[in-house]
Structures are given as structure tokens and as C-alpha cells.
MARBA-3410 file (N, C-alpha, C, O; in Angstrom, 1 decimal):
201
88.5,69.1,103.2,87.7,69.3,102.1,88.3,70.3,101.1,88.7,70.0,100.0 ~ 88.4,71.2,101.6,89.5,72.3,101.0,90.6,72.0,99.9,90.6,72.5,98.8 ~ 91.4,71.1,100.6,92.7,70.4,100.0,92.3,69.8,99.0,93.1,69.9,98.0 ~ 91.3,69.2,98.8,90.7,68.4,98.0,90.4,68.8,96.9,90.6,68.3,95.9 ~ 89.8,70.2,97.1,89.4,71.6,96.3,90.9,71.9,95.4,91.0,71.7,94.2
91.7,72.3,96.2,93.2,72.6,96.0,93.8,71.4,94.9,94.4,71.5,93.8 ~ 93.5,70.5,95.6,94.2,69.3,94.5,93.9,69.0,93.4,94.5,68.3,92.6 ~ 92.4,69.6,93.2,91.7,69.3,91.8,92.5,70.1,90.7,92.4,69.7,89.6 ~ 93.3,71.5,91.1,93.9,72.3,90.2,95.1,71.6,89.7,95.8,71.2,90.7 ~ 95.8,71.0,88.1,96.4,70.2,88.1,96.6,70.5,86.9,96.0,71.5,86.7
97.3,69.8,85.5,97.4,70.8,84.4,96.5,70.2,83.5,97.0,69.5,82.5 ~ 95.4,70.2,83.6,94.2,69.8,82.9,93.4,71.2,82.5,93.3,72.3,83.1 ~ 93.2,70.7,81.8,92.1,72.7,80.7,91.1,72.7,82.0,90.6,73.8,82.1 ~ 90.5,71.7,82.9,89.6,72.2,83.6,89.9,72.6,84.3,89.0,73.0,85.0 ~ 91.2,72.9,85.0,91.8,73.5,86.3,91.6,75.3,85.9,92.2,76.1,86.6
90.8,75.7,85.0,91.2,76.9,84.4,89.5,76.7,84.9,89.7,77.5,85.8 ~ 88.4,76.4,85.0,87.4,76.3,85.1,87.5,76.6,86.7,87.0,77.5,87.3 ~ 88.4,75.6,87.2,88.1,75.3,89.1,89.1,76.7,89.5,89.4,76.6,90.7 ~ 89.4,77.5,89.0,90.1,78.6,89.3,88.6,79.7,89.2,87.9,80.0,90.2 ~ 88.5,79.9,88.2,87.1,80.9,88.0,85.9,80.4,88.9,85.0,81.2,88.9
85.8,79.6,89.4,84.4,78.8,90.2,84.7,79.0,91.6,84.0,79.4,92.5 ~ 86.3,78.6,91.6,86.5,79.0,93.1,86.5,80.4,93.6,86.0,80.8,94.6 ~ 87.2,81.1,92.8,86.9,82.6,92.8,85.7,83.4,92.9,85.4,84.4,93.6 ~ 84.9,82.7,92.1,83.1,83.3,92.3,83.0,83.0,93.6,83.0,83.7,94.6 ~ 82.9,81.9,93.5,82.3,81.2,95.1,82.8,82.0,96.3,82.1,82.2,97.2
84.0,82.4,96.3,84.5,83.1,97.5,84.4,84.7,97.4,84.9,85.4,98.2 ~ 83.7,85.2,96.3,83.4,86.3,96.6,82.0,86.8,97.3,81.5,88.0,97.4 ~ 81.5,85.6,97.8,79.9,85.6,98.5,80.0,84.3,99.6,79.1,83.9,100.3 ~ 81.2,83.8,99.5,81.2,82.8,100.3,82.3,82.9,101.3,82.6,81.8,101.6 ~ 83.0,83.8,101.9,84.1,84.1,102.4,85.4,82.8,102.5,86.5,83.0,102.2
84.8,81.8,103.1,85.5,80.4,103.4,85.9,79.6,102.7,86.4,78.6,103.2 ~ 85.8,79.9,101.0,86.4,79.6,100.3,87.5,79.8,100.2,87.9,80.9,100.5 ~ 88.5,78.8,99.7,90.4,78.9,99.7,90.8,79.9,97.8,91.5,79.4,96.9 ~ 90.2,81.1,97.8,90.1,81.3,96.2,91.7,81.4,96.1,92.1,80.4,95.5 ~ 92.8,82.3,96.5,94.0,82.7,97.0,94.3,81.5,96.9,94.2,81.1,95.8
94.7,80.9,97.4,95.2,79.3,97.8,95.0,78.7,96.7,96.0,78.1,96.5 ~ 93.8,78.4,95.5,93.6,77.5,94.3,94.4,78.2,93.2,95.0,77.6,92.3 ~ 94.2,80.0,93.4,94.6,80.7,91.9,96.5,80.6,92.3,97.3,80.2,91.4 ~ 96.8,80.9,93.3,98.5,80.8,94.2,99.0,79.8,93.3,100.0,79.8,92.6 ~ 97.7,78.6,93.5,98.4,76.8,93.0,98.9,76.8,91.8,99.9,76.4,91.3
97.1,77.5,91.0,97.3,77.4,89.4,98.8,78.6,88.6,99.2,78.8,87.4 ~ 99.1,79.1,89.7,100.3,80.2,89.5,101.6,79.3,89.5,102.5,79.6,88.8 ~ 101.4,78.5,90.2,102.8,77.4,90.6,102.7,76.2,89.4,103.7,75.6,89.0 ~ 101.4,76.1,89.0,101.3,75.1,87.7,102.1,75.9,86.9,103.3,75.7,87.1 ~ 101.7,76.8,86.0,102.4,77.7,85.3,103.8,77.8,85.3,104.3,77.5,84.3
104.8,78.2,86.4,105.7,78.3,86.6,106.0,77.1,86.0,106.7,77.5,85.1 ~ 105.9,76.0,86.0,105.9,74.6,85.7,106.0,73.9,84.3,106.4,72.8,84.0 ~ 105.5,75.1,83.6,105.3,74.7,82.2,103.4,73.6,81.8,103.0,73.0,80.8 ~ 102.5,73.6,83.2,101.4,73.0,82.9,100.1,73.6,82.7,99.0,73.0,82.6 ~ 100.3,75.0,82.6,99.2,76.0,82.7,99.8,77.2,82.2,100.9,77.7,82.4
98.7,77.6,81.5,99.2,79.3,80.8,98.9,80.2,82.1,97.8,80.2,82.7 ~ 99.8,80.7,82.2,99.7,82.1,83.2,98.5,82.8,83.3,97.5,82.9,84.1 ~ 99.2,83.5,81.6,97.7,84.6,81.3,96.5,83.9,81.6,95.9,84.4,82.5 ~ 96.0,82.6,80.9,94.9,82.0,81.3,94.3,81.6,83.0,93.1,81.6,83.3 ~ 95.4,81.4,83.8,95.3,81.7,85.2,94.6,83.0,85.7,93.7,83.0,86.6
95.3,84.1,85.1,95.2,85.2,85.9,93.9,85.5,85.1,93.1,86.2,85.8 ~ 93.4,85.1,83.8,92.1,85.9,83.6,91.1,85.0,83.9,89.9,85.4,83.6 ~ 91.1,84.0,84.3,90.2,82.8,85.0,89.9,83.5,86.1,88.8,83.9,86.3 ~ 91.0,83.6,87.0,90.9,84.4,88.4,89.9,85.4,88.7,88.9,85.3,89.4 ~ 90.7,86.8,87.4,89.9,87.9,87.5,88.4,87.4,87.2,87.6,87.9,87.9
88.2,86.7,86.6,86.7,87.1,85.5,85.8,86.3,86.5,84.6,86.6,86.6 ~ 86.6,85.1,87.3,85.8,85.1,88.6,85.7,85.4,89.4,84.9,84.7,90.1 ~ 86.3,86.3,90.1,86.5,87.1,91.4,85.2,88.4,91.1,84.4,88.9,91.8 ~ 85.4,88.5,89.2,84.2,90.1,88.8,82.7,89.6,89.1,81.7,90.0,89.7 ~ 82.9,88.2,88.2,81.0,87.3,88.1,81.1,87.3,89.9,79.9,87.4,90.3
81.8,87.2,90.7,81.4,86.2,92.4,81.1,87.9,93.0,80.5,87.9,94.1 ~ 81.5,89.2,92.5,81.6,90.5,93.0,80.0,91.0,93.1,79.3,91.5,94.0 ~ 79.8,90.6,91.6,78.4,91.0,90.8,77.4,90.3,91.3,76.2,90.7,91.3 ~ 77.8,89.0,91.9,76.4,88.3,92.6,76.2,88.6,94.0,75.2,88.2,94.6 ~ 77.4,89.4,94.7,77.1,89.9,96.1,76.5,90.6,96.1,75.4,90.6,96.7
77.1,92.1,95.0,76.5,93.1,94.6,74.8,92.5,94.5,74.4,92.5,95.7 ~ 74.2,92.2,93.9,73.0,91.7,92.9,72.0,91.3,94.3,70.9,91.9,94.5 ~ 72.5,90.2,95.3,72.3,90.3,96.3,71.5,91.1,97.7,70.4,91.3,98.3 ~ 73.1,91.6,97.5,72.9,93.1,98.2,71.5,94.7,97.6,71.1,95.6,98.3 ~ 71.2,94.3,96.5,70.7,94.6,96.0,69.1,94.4,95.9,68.4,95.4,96.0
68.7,93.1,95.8,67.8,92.4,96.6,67.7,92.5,97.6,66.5,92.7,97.7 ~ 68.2,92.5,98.6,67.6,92.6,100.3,67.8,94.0,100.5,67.8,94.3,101.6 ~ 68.0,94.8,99.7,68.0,96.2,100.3,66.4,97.0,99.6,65.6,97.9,100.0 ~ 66.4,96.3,98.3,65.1,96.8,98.0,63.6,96.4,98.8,62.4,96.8,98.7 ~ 64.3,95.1,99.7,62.9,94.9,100.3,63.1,95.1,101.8,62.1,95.2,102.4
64.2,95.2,102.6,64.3,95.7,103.5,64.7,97.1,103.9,64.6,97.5,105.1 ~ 65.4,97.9,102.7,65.8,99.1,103.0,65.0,99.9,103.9,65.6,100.2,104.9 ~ 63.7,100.3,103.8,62.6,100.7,104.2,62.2,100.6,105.8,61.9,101.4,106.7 ~ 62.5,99.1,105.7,62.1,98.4,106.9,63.0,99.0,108.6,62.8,99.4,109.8 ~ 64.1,98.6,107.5,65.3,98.4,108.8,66.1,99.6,108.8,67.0,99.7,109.6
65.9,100.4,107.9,67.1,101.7,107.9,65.8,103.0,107.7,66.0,104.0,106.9 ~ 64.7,102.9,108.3,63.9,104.2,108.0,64.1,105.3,108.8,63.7,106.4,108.3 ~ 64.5,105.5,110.1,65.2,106.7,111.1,65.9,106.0,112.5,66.1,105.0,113.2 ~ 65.9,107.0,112.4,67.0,107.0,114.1,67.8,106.8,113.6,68.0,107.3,112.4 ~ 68.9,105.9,114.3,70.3,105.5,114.6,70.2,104.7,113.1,71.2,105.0,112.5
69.5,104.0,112.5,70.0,102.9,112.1,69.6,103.8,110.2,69.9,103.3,109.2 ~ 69.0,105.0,110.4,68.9,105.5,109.0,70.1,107.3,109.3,69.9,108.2,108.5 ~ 71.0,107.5,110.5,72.1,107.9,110.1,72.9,106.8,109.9,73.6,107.3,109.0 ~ 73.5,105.3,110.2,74.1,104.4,109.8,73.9,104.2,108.2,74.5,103.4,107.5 ~ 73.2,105.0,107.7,72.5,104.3,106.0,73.8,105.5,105.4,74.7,105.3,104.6
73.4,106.5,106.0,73.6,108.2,105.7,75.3,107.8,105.7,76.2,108.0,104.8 ~ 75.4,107.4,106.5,77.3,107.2,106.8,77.6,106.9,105.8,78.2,107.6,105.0 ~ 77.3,105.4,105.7,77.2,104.4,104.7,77.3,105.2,103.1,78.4,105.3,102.5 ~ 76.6,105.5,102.8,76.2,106.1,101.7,77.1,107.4,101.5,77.4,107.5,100.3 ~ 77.5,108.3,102.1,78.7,109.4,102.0,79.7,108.4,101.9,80.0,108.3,100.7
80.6,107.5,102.7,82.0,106.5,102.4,81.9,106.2,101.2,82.9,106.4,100.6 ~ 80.9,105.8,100.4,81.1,105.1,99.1,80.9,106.0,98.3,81.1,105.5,97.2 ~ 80.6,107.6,98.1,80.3,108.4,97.4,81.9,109.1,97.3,82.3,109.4,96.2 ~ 82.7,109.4,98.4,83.7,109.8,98.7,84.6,108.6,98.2,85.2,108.9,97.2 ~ 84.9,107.6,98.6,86.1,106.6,99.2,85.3,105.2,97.8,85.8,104.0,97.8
84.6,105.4,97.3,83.6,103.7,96.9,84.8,103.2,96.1,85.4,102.3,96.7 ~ 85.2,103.6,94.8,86.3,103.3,94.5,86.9,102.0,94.6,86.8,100.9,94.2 ~ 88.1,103.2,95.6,89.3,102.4,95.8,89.0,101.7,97.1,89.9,101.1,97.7 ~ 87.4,101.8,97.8,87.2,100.9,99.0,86.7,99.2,98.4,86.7,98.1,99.0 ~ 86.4,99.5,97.1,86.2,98.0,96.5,87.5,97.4,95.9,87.6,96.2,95.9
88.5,98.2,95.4,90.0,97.6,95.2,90.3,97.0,96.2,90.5,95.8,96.1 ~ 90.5,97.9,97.6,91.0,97.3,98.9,90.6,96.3,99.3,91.3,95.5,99.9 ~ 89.1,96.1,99.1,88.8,95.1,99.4,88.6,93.8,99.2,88.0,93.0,99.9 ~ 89.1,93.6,97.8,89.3,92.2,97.1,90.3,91.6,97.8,90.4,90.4,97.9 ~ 91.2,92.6,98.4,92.5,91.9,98.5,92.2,91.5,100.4,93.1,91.1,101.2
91.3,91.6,100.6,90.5,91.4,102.4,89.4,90.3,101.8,88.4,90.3,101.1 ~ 90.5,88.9,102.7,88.8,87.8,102.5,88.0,88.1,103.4,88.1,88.4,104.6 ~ 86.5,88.1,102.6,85.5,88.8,104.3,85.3,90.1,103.7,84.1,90.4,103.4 ~ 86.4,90.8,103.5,85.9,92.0,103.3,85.3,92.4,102.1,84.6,93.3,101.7 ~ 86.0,91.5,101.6,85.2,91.8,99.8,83.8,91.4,99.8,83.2,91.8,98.8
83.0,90.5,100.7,81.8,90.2,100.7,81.0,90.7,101.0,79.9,90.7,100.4 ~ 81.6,91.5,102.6,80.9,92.7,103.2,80.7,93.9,101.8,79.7,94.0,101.1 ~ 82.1,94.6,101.7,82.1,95.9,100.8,81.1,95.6,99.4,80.0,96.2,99.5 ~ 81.2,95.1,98.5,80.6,94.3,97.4,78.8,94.1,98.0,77.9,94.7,97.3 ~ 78.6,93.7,98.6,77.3,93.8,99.3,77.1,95.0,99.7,76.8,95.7,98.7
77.2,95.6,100.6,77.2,97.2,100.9,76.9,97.8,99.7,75.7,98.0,99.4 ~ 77.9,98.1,98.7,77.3,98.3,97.2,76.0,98.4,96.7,75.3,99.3,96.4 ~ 76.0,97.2,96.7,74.8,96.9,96.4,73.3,97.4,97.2,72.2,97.7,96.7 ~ 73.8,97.4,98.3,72.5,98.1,99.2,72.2,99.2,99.5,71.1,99.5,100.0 ~ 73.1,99.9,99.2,72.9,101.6,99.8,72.4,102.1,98.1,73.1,101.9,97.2
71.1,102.7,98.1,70.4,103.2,96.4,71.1,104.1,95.9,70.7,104.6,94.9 ~ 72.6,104.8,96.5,73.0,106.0,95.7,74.4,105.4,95.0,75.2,106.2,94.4 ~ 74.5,104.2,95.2,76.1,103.4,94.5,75.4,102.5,93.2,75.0,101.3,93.3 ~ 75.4,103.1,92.3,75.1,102.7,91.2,75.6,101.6,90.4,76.8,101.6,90.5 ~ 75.2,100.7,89.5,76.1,99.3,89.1,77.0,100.0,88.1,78.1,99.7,88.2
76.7,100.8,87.1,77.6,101.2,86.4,78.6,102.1,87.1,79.2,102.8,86.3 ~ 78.7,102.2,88.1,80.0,102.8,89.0,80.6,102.0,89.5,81.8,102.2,89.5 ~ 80.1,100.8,90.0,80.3,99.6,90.6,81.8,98.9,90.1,82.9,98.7,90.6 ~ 80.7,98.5,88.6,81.4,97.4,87.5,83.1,98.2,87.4,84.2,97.7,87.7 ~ 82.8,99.7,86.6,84.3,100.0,86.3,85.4,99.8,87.4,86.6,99.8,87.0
85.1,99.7,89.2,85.8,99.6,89.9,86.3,98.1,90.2,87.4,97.5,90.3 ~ 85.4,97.8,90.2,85.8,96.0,90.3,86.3,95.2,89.5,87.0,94.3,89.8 ~ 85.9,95.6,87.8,86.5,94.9,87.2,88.1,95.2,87.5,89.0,94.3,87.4 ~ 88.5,96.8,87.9,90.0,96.6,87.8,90.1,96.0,89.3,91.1,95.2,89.4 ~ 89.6,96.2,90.3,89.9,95.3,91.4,90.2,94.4,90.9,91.4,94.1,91.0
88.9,93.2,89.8,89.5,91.8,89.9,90.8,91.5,89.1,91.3,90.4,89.0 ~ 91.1,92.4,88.6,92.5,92.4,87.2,93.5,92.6,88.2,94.1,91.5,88.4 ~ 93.9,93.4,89.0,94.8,93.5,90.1,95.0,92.1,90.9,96.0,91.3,90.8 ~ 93.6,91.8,91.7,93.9,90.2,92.1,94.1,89.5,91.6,95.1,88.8,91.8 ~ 93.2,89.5,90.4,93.7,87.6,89.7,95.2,87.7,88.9,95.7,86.7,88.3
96.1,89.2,88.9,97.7,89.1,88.6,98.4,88.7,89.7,99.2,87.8,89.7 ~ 97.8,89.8,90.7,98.4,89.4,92.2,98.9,87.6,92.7,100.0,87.1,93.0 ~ 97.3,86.9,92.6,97.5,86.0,92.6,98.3,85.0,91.6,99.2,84.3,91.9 ~ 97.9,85.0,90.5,98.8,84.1,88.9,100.1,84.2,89.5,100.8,83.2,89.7 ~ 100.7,85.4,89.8,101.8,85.7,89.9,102.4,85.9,91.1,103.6,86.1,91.2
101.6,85.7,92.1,102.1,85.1,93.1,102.7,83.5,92.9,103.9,83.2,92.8 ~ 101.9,82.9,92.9,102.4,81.5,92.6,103.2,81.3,91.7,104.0,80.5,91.9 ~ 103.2,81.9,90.4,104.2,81.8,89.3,105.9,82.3,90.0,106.9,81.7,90.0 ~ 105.7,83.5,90.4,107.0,83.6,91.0,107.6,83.1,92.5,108.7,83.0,92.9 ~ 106.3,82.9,93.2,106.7,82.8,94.3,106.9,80.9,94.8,107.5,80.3,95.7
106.4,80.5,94.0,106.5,79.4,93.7,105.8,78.3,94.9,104.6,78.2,94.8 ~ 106.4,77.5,95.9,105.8,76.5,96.4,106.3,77.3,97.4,107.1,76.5,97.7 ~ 106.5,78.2,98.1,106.8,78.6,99.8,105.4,78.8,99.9,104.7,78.2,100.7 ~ 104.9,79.8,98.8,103.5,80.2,99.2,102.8,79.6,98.9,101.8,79.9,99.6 ~ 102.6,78.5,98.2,101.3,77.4,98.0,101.3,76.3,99.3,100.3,75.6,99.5
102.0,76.3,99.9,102.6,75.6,101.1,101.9,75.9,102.3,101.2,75.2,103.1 ~ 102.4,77.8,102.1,102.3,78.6,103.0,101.5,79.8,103.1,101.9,80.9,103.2 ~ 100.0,79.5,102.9,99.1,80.8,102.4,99.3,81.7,103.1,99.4,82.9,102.7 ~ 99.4,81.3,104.1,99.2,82.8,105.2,100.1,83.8,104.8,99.6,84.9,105.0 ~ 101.3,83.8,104.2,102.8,84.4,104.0,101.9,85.0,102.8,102.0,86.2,103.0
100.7,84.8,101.2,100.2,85.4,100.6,99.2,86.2,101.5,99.8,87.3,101.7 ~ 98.5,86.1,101.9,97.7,86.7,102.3,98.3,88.0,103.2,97.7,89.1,103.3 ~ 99.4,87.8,103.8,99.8,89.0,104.9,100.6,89.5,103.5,101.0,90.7,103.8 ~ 100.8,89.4,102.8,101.5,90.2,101.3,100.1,91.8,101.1,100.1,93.0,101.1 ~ 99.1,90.5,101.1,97.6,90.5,100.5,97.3,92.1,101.3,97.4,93.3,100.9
97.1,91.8,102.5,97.3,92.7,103.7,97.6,93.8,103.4,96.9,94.9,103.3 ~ 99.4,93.6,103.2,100.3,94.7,103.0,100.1,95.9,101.7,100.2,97.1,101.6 ~ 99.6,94.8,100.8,99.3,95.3,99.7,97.7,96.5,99.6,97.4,97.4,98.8 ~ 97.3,96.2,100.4,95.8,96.5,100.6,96.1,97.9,101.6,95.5,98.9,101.4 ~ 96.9,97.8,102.7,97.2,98.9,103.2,97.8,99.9,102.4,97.5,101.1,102.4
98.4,99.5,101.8,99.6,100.7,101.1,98.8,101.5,100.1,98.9,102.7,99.9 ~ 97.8,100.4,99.2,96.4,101.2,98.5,96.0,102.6,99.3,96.0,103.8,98.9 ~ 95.5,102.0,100.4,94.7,102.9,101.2,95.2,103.9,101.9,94.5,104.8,102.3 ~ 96.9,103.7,102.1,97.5,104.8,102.6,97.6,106.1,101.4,97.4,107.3,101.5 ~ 98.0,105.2,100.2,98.3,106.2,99.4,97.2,106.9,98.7,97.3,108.1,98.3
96.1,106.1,98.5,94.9,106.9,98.3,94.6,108.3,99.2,94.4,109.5,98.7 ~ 94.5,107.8,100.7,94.2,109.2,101.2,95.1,109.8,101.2,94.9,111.0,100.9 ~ 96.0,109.6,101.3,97.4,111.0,101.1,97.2,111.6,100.5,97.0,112.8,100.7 ~ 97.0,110.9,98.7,96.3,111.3,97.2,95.1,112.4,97.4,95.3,113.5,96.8 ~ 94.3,112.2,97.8,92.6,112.7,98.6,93.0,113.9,99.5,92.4,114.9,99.2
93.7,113.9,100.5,94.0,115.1,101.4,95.0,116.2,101.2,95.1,117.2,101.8 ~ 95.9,115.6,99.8,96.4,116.8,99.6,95.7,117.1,98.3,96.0,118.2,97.8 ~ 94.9,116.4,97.7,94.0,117.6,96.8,92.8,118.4,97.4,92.4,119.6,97.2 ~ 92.3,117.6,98.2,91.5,118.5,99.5,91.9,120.0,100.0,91.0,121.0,100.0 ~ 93.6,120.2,100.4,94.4,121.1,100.7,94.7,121.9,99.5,95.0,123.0,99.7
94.6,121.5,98.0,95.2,121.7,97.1,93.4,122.9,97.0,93.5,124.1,97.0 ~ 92.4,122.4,97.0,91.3,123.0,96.5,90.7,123.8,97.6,89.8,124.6,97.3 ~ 91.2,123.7,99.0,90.7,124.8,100.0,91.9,126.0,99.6,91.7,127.1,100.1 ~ 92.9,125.8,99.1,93.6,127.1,98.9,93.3,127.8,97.5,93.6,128.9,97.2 ~ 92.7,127.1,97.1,92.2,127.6,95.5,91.0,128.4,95.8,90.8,129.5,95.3
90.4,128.0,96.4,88.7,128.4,96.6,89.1,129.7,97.8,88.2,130.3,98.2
END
């Protein structure tokens, strides 16, 4: 079924449509091939059958709308369960956790996580549900999240050509690589200003 999905991308103006659709869709649907269709429409391009730029902002602009409906989501089931299921004990310090990570780390934990299938569905949700992550904190993070992926990807396939459309897994462990090295250098970034402001103070 997938492939089928995949094959529809082709150098027709709607292949710029099935790029942003597949991207929404997998940012709440994890099992979607989004990586795999934007890779393709990267390899069209290379090709001379698809505008790049229009690839990569198809990509982005669906990866932000598919972010915003996890978020939105998440947002819904926390205003009617928040209450319910996170009111003490164990499961309202789990809220408390929750809610300091994204206050500290929210950020660059939604960059990291576009580039994690799965994880962007979880983190993007989480968002949404914990009442102290606000959407206009949200938006400015993800939209550049999704501008990073949908380059990532355009231009994966644009330069990388048919190894990776072939061979997703080899994008995705890039994807990986790419997602750690965020997160290494962020806290590095984070603990020596930490260090920088306990010797100030």
C-alpha cells in the first residue's frame, strides 16, 4: 500500500499536494512513509520534474499543519482528562516532570523530534497536553523544526539521489544522526551557560 503511496509522487503539480498530505498525515499517524514520499519528490527534482523549493515547502508546511493537529489533539484530551488521570500521586509528579522538560529543553525537544518517526507524534502531543506549553511557544519551534525537515528531506533525495529512495533506512539513520548531534550540542550549549551563570551569581 505504501509503494503505491510512493508511486503516486511523479512530476505532475499534484505530486506537490501528495507530499504535504503525506507529511500531515504522519505527523499524527506515525506509519506513514512521509521521509520516503518527500526523499522521492527530492529525486524528481534532481531530474528536472519537480521544483525543489516547491518540494521542500510542500514538505515543511505539511509536517507544521500534521504538528498542529497532534498538538490540537493533545490539547483536547488533556482538557478533559487532565484532571482525571494526572490529579496526585505518581501520575501528577509524572505531569510535574513532564512540564519542567518542556519548560527547560521544549524547544529544541520538538526540532529533535521531527527528525524521530514516533517521536514527533508523542513530543507534539505532549505539547499539547501539559497547560504550561503554550501554542504560541509551540508554533515558533516547529515551524523551524518543519523548515529543517522538509530541507533535510527535498535535499536528501535531490542530492542523494536513488541510493536513498531505494534505501530509506540509510535516510533515516542520517535522520537519527542528525537528531543526536542537535541534542548533543544543545546540552553542551545549556551546561556551559549553566556553568557560565553559577560563577556569575
Amino acid at each position: 500500500m505504501f509503494q503505491v503511496v510512493i508511486d503516486w509522487v511523479s512530476g505532475s503539480e499534484w505530486s506537490y499536494l501528495i507530499v504535504f498530505s503525506i507529511a500531515l498525515l504522519d505527523a499524527f499517524i506515525p506509519v506513514v512513509p512521509s521521509e520516503t514520499v518527500a526523499i522521492s519528490a527530492g529525486v524528481l527534482a534532481a531530474s528536472g520534474d519537480l521544483n525543489l523549493g516547491l518540494v521542500i515547502a510542500a514538505a515543511a508546511a505539511g509536517a507544521c499543519a500534521g504538528d498542529n493537529v497532534s498538538f490540537g489533539i493533545g490539547t483536547w484530551v488533556g482538557e478533559h482528562t487532565l484532571k482525571r488521570w494526572f490529579g496526585a500521586g505518581k501520575a501528577h509528579r509524572r505531569l510535574l516532570w513532564a512540564e519542567k522538560q518542556l519548560d527547560e529543553r521544549g524547544g529544541y525537544l520538538i526540532v529533535i523530534a521531527r527528525f524521530i518517526p514516533g517521536g514527533r507524534t508523542a513530543t507534539t502531543f505532549v505539547c499539547g497536553y501539559v497547560p504550561t506549553f503554550r501554542w504560541r511557544r509551540f508554533i515558533a519551534f516547529d515551524v523551524l523544526a518543519a523548515a529543517i525537515w522538509g530541507s533535510y528531506t527535498g535535499l536528501l533525495g535531490y542530492f542523494g539521489g536513488k541510493s536513498f529512495e531505494e534505501a530509506p533506512w540509510k535516510g533515516l539513520l542520517l535522520a537519527f544522526a542528525i537528531a543526536s548531534g542537535i541534542a548533543v550540542s544543545v546540552e553542551i550549549a545549556r551546561h556551559l551557560r549553566q556553568r557560565h551563570r553559577t560563577r556569575v551569581t
